[in-house]
C-alpha positions in Angstrom: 0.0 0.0 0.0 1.3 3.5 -0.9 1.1 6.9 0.9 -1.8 8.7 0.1 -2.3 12.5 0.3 -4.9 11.5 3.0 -2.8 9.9 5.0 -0.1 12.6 5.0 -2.6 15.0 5.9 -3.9 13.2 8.9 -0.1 12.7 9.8 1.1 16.4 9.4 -2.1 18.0 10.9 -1.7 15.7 14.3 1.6 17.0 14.6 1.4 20.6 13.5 -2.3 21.7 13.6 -2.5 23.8 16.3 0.6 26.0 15.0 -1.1 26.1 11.5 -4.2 27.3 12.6 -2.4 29.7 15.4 -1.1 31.5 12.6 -3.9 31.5 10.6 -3.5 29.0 8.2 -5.8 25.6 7.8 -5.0 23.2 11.1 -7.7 20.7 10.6 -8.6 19.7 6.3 -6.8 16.0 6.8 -8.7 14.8 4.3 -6.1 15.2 0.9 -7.3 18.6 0.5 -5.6 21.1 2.4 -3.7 23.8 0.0 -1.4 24.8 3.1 0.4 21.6 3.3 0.9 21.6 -0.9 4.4 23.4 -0.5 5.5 21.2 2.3 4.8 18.2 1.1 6.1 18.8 -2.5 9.4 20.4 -1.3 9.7 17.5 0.7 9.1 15.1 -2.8 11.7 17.4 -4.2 14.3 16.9 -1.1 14.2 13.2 -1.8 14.7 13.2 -5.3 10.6 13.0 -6.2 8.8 15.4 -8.6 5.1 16.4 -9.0 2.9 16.9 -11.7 1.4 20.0 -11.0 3.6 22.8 -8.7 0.1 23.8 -7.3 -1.0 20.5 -6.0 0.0 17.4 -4.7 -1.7 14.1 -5.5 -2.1 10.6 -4.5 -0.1 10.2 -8.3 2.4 11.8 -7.0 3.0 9.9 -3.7 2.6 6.8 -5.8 6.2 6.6 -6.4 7.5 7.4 -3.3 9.7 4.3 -2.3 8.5 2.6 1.4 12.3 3.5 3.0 11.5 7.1 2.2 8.1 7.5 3.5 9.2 8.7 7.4 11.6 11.0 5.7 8.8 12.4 3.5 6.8 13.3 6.8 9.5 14.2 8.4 10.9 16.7 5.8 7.5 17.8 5.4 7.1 19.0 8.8 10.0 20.7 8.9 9.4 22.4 6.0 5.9 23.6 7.8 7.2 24.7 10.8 9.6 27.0 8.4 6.9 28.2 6.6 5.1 28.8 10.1 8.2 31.3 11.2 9.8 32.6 8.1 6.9 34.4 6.3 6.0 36.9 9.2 3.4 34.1 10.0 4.3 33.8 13.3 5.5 37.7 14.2 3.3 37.8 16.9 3.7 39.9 20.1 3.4 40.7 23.5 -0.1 43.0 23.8 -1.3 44.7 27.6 -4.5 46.2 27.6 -5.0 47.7 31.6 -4.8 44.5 33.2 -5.0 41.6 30.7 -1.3 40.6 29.0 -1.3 38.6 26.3 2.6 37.2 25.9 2.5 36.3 22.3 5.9 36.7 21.1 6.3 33.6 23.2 4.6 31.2 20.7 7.7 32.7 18.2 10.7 31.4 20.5 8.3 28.5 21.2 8.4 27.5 17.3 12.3 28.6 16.9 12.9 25.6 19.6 11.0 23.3 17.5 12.4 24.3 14.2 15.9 23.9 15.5 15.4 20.6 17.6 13.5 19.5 14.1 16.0 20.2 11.8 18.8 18.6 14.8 16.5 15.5 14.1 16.2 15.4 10.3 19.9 16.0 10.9 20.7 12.8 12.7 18.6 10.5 10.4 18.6 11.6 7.2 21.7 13.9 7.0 22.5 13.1 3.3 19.3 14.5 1.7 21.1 18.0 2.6 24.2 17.9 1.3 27.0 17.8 4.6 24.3 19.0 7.3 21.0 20.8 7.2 21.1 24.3 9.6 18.6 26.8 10.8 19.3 29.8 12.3 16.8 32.9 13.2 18.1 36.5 12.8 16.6 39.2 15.4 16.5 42.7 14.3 16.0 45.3 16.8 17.1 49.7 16.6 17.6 52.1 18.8 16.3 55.1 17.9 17.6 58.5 18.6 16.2 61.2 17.5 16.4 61.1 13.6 19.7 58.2 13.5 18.4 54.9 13.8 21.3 52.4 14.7 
């Protein structure tokens, strides 16, 4: 029996969900349907040496191919790739907001996924190091300025 869209689905939204829909993306289609895992799932094809049909889609025709040793990496690589695409685009620039007395700390759920992503990619790392050339790395860049005055620094 080969992977299925459906089946990846199911697999990728019981591990990632909750960020997806956090950030505003779709956390629960698991049926074969859900555009937002399209690009993770068919950079991870490409990783392993896969292609799809259609750059817009991913199908079970697709996943046909996929050989049975390369299926975890498929999820695996998948995931990662989601919670990139959960950090990278601004998706997850969320921050602290205090209103009198309520606090919301939401620049915590940021750090939260750079853990992830790193310990992720430490994983993907260890089993499957090859698929990335030497090593795969991840690294988050923090921009903050001090203004004064007119200068910004």
């Amino acid at each position: 029996m080969s992977l299925t869209r459906e089946t990846l689905d199911v697999i990728l939204i019981a591990r990632t969900g909750a960020l997806l829909t956090t950030v505003g993306k779709d956390g629960s289609t698991d049926d074969g349907s859900n555009t937002d895992l399209v690009d993770p799932i068919r950079a991870a094809l490409k990783t392993l040496g896969y292609s799809v049909s259609d750059f817009t889609t991913v199908t079970d025709t697709d996943l046909a191919g996929v050989a049975a040793d390369d299926e975890e990496a498929l999820i695996d690589v998948a995931e990662l790739k989601i919670l990139d695409n959960v950090i990278y685009p601004g998706a997850a620039a969320l921050v602290d907001i205090s209103v009198g007395p309520r606090r919301e700390s939401l620049s915590q759920f940021s750090k939260h996924i750079e853990s992830m992503l790193e310990k992720k990619v430490a994983a993907v790392n260890d089993a499957y190091g090859s698929l990335f050339g030497d090593s795969l790395e991840a690294g988050v860049i923090s921009v903050a300025s001090i203004e004064d005055g007119e200068n910004v620094y």
